[in-house]
C-alpha positions as CSV (number, residue, x, y, z in Angstrom):
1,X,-13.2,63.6,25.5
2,X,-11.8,66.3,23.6
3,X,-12.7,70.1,23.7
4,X,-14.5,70.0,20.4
5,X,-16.7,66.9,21.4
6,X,-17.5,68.4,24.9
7,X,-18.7,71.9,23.2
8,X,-20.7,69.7,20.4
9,X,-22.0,67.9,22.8
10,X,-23.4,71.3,25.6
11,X,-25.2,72.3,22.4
12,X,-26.5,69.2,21.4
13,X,-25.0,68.8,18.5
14,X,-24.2,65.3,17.1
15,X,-22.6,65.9,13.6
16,X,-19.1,65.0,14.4
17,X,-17.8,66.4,10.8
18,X,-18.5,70.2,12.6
19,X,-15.3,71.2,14.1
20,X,-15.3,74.2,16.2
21,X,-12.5,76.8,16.1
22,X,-13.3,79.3,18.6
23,X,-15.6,80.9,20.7
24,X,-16.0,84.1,21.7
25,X,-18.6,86.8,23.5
26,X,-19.8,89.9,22.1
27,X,-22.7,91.7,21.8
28,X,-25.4,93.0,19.6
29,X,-28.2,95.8,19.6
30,X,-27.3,95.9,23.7
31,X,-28.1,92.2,23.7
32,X,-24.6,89.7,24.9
33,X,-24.4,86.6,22.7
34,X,-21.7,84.0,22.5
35,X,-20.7,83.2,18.7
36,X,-19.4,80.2,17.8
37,X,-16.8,80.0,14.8
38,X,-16.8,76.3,13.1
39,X,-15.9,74.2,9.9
40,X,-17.5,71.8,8.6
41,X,-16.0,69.3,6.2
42,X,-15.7,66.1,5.1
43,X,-13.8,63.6,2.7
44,X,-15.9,63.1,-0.7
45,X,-14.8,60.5,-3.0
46,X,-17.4,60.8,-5.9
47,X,-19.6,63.7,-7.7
48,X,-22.9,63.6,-6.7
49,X,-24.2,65.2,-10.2
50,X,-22.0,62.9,-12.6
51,X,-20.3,60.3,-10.6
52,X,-17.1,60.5,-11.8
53,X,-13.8,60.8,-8.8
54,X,-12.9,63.6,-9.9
55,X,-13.8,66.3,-7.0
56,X,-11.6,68.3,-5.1
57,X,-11.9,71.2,-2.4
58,X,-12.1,74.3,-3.3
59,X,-12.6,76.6,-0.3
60,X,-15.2,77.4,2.3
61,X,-18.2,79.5,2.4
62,X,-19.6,81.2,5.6
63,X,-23.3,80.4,6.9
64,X,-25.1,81.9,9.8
65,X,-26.8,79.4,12.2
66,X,-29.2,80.2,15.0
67,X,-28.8,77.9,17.9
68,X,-30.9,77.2,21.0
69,X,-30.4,79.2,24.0
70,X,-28.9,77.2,26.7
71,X,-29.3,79.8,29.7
72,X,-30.6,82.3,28.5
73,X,-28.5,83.8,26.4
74,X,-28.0,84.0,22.9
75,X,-25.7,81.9,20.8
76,X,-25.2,82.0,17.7
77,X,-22.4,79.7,15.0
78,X,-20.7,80.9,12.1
79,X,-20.4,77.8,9.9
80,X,-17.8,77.0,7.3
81,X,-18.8,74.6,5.2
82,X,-16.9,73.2,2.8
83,X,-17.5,73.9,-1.0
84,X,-16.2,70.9,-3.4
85,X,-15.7,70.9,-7.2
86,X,-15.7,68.3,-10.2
87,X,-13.9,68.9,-12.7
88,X,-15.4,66.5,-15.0
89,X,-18.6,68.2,-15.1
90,X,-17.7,71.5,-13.6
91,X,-20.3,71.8,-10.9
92,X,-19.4,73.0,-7.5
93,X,-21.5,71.4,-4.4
94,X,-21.5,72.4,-0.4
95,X,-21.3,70.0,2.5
96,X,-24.5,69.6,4.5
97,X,-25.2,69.0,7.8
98,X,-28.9,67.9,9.3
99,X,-28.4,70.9,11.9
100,X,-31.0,73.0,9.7
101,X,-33.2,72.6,7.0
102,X,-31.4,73.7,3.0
103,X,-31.7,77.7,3.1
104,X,-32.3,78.4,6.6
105,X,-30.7,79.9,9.6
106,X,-32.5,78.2,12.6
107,X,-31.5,75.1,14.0
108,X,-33.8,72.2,14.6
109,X,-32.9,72.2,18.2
110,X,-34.7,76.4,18.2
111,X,-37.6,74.8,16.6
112,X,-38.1,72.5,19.1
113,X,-37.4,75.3,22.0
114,X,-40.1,77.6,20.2
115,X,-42.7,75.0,19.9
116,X,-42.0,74.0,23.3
117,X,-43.3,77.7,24.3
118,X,-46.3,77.3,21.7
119,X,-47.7,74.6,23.1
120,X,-47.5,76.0,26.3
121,X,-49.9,79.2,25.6
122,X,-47.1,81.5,25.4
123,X,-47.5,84.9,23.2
124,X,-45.6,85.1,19.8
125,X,-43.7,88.3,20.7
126,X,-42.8,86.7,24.5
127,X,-41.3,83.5,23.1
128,X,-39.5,85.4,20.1
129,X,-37.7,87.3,23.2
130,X,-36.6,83.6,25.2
131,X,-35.5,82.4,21.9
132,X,-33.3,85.0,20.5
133,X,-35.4,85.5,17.2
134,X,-38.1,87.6,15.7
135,X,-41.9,87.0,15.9
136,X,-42.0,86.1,12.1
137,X,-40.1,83.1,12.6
138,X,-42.2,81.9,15.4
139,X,-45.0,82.2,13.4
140,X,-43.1,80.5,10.4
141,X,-41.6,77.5,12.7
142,X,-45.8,77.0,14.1
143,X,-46.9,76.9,10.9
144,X,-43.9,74.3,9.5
145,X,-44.7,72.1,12.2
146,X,-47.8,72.5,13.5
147,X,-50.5,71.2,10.2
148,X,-54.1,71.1,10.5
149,X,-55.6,67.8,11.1
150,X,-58.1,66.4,7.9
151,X,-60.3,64.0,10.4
152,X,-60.1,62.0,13.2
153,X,-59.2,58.1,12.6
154,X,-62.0,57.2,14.2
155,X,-65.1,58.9,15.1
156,X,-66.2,58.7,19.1
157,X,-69.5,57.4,19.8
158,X,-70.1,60.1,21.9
159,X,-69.5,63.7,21.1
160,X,-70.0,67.0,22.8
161,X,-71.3,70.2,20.3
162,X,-70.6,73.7,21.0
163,X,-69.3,77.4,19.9
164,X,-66.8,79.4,20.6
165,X,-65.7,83.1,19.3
166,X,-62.9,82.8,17.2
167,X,-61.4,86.1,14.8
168,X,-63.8,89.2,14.2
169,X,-66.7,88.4,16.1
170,X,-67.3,85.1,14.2
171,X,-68.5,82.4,16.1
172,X,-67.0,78.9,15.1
173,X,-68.0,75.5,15.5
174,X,-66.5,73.1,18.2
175,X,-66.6,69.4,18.8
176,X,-64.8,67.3,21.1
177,X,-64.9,63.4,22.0
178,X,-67.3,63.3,25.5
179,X,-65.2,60.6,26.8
180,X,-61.8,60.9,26.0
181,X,-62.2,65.0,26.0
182,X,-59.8,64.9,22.4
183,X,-61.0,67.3,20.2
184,X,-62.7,66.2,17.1
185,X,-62.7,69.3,15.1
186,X,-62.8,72.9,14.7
187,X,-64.7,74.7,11.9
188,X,-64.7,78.2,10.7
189,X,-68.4,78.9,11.3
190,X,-71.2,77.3,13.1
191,X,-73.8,77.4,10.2
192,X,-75.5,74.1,9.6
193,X,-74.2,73.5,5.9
194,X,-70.7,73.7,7.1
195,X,-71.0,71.4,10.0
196,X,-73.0,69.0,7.7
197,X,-70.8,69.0,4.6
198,X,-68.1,68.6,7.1
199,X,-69.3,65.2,8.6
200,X,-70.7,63.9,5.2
201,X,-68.0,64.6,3.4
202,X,-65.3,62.8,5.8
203,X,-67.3,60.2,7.6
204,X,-69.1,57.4,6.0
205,X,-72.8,56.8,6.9
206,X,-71.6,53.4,8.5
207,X,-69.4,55.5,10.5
208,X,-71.5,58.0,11.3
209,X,-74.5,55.3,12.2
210,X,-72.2,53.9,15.1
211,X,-72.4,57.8,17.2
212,X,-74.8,56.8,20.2
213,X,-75.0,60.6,21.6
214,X,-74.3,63.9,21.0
215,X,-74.6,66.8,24.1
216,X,-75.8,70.0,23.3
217,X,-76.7,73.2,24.5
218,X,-80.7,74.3,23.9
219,X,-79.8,75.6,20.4
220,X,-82.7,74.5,18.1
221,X,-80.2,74.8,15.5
222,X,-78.3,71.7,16.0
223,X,-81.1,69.5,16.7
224,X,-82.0,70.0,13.4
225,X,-79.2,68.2,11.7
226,X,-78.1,66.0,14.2
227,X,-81.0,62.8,13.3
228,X,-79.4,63.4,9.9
229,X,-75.8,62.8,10.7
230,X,-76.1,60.5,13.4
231,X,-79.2,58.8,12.8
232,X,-78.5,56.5,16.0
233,X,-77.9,59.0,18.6
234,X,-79.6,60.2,21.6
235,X,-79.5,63.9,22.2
236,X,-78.7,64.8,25.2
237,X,-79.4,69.0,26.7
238,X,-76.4,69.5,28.6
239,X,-77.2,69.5,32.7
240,X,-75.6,73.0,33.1
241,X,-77.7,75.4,30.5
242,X,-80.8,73.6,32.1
243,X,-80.0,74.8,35.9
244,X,-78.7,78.3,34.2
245,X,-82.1,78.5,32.5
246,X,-84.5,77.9,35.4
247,X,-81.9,79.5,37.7
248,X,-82.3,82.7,35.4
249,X,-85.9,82.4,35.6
250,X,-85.9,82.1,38.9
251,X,-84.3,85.2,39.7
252,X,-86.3,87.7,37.0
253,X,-89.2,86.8,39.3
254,X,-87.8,87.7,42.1
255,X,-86.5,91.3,40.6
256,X,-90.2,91.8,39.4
257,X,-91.4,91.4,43.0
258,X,-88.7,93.2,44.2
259,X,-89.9,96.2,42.1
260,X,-93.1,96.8,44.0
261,X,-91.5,96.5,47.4
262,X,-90.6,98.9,50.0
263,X,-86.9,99.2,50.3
264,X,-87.1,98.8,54.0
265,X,-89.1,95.9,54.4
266,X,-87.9,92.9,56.0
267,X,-88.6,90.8,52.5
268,X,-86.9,93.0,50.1
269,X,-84.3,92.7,52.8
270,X,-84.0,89.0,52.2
271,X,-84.9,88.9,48.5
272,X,-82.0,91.7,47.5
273,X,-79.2,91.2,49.9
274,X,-80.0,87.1,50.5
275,X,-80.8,86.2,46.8
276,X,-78.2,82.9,46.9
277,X,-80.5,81.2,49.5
278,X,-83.1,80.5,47.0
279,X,-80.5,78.8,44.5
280,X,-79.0,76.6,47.2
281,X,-80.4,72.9,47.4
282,X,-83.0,72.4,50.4
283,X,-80.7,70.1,52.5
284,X,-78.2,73.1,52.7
285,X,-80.7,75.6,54.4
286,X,-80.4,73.6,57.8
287,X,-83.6,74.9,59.2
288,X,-82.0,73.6,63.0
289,X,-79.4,76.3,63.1
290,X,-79.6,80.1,63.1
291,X,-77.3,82.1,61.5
292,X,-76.5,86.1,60.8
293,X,-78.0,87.2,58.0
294,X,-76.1,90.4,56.9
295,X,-78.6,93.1,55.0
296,X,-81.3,92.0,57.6
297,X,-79.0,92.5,60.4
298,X,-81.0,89.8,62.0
299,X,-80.2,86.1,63.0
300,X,-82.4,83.2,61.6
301,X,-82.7,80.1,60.1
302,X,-81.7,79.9,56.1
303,X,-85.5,77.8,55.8
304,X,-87.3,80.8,57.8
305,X,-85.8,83.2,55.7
306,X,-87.2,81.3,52.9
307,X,-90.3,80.6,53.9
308,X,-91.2,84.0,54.8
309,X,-90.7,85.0,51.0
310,X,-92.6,81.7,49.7
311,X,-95.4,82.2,52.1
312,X,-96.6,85.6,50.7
313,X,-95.6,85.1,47.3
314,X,-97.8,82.4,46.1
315,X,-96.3,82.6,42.5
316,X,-92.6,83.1,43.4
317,X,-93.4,79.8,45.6
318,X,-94.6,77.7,42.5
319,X,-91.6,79.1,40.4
320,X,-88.7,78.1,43.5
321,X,-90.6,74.7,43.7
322,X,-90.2,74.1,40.1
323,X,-86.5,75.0,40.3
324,X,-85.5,72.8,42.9
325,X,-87.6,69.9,41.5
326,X,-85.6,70.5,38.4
327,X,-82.1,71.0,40.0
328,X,-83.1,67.8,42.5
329,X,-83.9,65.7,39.2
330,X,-81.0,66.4,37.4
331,X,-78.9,66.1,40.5
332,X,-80.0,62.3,41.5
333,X,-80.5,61.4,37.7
334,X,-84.7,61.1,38.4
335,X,-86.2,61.1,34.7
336,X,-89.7,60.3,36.8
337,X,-89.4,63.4,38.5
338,X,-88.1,65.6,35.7
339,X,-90.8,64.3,33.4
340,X,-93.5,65.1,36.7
341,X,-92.2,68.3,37.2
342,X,-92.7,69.3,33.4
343,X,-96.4,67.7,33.2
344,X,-97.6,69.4,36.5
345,X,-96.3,72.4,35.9
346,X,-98.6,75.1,36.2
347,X,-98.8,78.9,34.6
348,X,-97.6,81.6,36.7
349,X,-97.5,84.8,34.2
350,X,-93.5,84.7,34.8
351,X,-90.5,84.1,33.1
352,X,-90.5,80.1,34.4
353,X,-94.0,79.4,32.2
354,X,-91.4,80.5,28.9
355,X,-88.4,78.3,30.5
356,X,-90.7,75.0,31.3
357,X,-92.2,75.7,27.0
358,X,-88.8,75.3,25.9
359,X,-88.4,72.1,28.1
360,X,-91.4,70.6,27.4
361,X,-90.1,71.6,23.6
362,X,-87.0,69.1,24.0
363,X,-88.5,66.9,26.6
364,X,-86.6,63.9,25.1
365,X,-83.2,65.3,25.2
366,X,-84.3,67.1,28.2
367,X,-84.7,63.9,30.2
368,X,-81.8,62.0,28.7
369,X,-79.6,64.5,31.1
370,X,-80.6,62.4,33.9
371,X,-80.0,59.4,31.8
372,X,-76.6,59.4,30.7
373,X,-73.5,61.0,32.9
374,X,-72.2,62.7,29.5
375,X,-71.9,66.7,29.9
376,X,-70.1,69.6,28.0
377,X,-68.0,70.2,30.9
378,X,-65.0,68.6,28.8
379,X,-65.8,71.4,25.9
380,X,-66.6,74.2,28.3
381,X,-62.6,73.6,29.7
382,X,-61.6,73.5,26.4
383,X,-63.3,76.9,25.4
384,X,-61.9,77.9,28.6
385,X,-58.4,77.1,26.9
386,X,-59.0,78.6,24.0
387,X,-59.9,81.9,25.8
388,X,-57.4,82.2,28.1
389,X,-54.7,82.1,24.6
390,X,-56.5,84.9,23.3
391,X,-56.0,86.7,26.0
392,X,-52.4,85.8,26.5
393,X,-51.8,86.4,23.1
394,X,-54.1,89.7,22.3
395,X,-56.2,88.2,20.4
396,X,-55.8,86.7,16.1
397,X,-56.7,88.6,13.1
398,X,-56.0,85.1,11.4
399,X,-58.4,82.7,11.7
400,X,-56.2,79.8,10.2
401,X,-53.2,80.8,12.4
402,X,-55.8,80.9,15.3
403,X,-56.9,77.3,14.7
404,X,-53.5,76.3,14.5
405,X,-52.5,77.6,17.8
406,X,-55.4,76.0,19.3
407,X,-54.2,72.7,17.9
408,X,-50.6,73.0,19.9
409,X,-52.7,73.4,23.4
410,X,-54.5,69.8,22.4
411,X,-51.4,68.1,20.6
């Protein structure tokens, strides 16, 4: 193999007509690079304008190619490429080569190499330092190859809803498939016409008819459209924002207690410095084996500890009773004892009486939690995702940009 196909072939480039003459290393704003001189030429036997065989060569003309980094450091080619004249119609044409796009400096292999980092996560002005170029032409090469998606080919029958904060505060709407966790799409606001006109205007009703459940957070405002869109679905109130619910009502009730206790009592002891025992499950307070309690300074049983709370607190008793029916329910799929728990229920003047309401609101989709093993735990890692690239990347002021970037993490 000779020299020139061995060099061609370290930078990956397979257009044998390229020639390289020499290569040399200098540098540039305190940055090494090796610049590669080449030619490029071939024989043409006909005008492409007119036809006729009457073109000859007439000299070369200099172009400035960006090529990707191999390790680490920057290389660069001056291209030659040969400039051809008719003289039948008196037009001059270049040679091309498929190393770039007409007009443009960087290479197709630096494309790839920058969307390689984009898809990654990486920050514009991080990968604009691996790659040897400025953070305008990342942005430019994202937006060349990256393009925004119209509609899915086919809508999931089961889809997950949610929010996330995109540019300037705004929150935008989310949706991703519950099974195969592929997002379905991202919209610039969460406002119900948008959503709506979104789904009516790309999905047919057929289509639309065939979605058998949508999961959802307890915002009242997509229940209100979802019959509409999907009239077959089963709505389903996502297992987390349930537990986090009754878990936050849980623990206002003990801060109101813990208001009219004195600081040195054993139970404001257990009920400030022990608080996690009353969200753990009953079969992980082994009442058979003692342990040190730190903030008591005493050792007991997790059930004693407990117990003495529940014992004289009649109310803070009904409310840790309801939320361990609730996170027992959901946790063996029980719609019997969910639906007992939200029946029986009785008023305790605390924050619970306001959390079992909204239940009792969305019974239906409350109970289809422990129906179907669909969650928004897929869009929850998603938003996760999406957050952790606004941090890497200091936030957007763009949104379209924005939704863009988000479309590399999920390509």
């Amino acid at each position: 193999m000779s020299l020139n196909n061995s060099i061609l072939n370290l930078l990956g480039i397979e257009d044998r007509n390229i020639k390289v003459l020499n290569v040399e290393t200098t540098s540039k704003n305190n940055e090494q690079l090796k610049v590669i001189h080449a030619s490029l030429s071939y024989p043409v036997a006909r005008c492409k304008n007119c036809g006729f065989e009457t073109v000859v060569k007439n000299g070369f003309r200099k172009t400035h190619l960006r090529l990707a980094s191999l390790n680490g450091m920057r290389y660069e080619m001056i291209l030659a490429k040969q400039r051809y004249y008719c003289s039948n119609c008196q037009t001059t044409f270049g040679a091309t080569t498929d190393l770039t796009k007409p007009n443009q400096t960087l290479t197709r292999k630096l494309k790839s190499q920058i969307m390689l980092f984009v898809h990654e996560g990486m920050n514009g002005e991080l990968i604009a330092r691996l790659c040897h170029c400025s953070p305008s032409s990342v942005r430019r090469t994202t937006i060349e190859r990256v393009k925004p998606h119209y509609r899915m080919a086919v809508l999931p029958k089961h889809l997950c809803f949610d929010e996330f904060r995109s540019t300037k505060s705004i929150m935008s709407f989310i949706c991703c498939d519950s099974e195969s966790h592929q997002l379905v799409v991202k919209l610039h606001n969460r406002l119900s016409p948008s959503i709506i006109d979104y789904f009516e205007n790309r999905y047919s009703q057929a289509e639309r008819a065939r979605v058998e459940s949508v999961v959802i957070d307890l915002n009242a405002q997509y229940q209100s459209f979802i019959y509409r869109l999907f009239p077959n679905a089963q709505i389903i109130i996502d297992r987390f924002h349930i537990v986090q619910l009754a878990g936050r009502a849980l623990d206002n009730c003990r801060l109101n207690i813990l208001k009219f206790l004195d600081k040195h009592s054993r139970e404001y002891k257990i009920m400030k410095n022990q608080w996690r025992l009353f969200h753990l499950k009953q079969t992980e307070l082994h009442p058979e084996k003692p342990v040190y309690l730190r903030g008591i300074n005493e050792y007991m049983t997790k059930q004693n500890a407990v117990d003495l709370i529940t014992s004289k607190f009649t109310d803070f008793k009904v409310v840790y009773q309801t939320y361990q029916a609730i996170t027992q329910a959901l946790q063996e799929r029980d719609p019997k004892l969910l639906q007992a728990v939200l029946q029986n229920y009785q008023t305790t003047n605390t924050e619970m009486d306001t959390t079992i309401r909204t239940f009792r609101k969305n019974q239906q989709a409350v109970i289809n939690s422990t129906k179907y093993e669909f969650s928004n735990g897929p869009l929850e890692g998603i938003n996760r995702k999406i957050k952790t690239l606004k941090r890497t990347c200091y936030g957007f002021a763009n949104q379209n940009f924005f939704f863009l970037r988000i479309d590399c993490l999920f390509a």
